[in-house]
C-alpha positions in Angstrom: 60.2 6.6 21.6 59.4 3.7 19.6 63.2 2.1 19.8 62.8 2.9 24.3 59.5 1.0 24.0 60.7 -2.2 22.2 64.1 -2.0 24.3 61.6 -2.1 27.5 59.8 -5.1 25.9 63.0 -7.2 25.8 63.8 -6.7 29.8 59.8 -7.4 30.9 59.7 -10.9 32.5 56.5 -12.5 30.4 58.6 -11.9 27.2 58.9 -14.7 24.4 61.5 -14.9 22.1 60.4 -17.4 19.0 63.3 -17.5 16.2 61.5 -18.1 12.6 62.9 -18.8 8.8 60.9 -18.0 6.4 59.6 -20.1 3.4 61.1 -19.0 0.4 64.6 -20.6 -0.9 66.5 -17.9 0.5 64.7 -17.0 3.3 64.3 -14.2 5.9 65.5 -15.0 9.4 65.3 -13.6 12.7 63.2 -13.4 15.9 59.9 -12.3 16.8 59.7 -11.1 20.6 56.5 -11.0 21.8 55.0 -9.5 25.3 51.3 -9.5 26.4 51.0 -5.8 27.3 54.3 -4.5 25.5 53.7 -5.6 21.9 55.6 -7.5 19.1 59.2 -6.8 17.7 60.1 -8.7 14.2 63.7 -8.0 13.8 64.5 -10.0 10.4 67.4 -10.5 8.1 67.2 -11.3 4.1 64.2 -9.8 4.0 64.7 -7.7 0.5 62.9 -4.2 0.4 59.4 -4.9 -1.4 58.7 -3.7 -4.7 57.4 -0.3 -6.1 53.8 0.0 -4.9 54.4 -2.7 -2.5 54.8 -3.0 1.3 55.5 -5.9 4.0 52.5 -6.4 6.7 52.8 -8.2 9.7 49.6 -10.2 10.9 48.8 -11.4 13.8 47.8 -15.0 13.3 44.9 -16.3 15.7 44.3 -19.8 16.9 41.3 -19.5 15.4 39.9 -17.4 12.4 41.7 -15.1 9.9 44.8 -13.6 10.8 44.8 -9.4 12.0 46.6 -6.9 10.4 49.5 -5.7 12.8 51.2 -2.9 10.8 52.8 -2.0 7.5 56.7 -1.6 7.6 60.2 -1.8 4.9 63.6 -3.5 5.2 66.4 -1.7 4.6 68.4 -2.0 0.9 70.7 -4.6 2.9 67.3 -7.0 3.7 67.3 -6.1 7.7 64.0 -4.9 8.8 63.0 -3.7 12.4 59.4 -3.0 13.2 57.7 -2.7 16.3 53.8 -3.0 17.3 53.3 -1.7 20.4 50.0 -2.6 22.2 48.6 -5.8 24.0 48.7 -9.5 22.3 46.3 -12.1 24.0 48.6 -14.6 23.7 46.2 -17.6 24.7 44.4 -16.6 21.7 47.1 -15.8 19.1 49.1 -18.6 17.1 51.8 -17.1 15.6 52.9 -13.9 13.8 53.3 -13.8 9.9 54.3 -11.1 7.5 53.7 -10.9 3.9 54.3 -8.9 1.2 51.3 -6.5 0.3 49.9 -3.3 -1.6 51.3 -0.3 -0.6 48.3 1.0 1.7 48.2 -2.4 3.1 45.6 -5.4 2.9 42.8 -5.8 5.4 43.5 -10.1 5.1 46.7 -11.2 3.4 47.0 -11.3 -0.6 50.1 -13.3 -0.2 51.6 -16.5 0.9 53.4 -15.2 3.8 57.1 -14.9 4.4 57.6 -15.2 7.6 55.5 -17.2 10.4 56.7 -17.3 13.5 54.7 -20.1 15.8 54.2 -18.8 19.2 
């Protein structure tokens, strides 16, 4: 259900793409689609699987204030990762997207320099 729902983002007509690197010195690549009622996609290369007891978190990064917690996810063994937040973005309000690597049950503001931010 979750794959249908992400594949239905891609075709709405509001849709934006934003391709991102990421800030280490080999670092994660990929796009983040974003769509004001559908959700947000990350699909993300060289992204290595986090650590025991560890976990990546996407945030949604406003224009203003501290950035939202958008969902705990892992990358495959190979470093591809595909996660999907489904629900509204207010894009007028939101500047990018970010993920960073966090404790297991997740962080309610990140503990981490992120490594990925993708400006919307």
């Amino acid at each position: 259900a979750r794959l249908e729902a992400a594949l239905e983002l891609l075709q709405q007509p509001d849709t934006e793409d934003v391709t991102f690197t990421g800030t280490t010195s080999q670092p994660p690549r990929g796009r983040v689609i974003v769509n004001p009622s559908g959700g947000v996609l990350l699909v993300a290369s060289n992204l290595p699987p986090a650590p025991g007891g560890r976990t990546w978190e996407m945030w949604l990064v406003p224009k203003s204030g501290g950035p939202t917690p958008a969902g705990l996810f892992q990358s495959a063994p190979s470093g591809t990762a595909f996660y999907f937040r489904p629900g509204p973005v207010n894009r007028s309000e939101t500047a990018a997207v970010a993920v960073s690597l966090e404790p297991a049950a997740g962080s309610a503001a990140p503990t981490t320099k992120p490594v990925i931010v993708a400006k919307l």
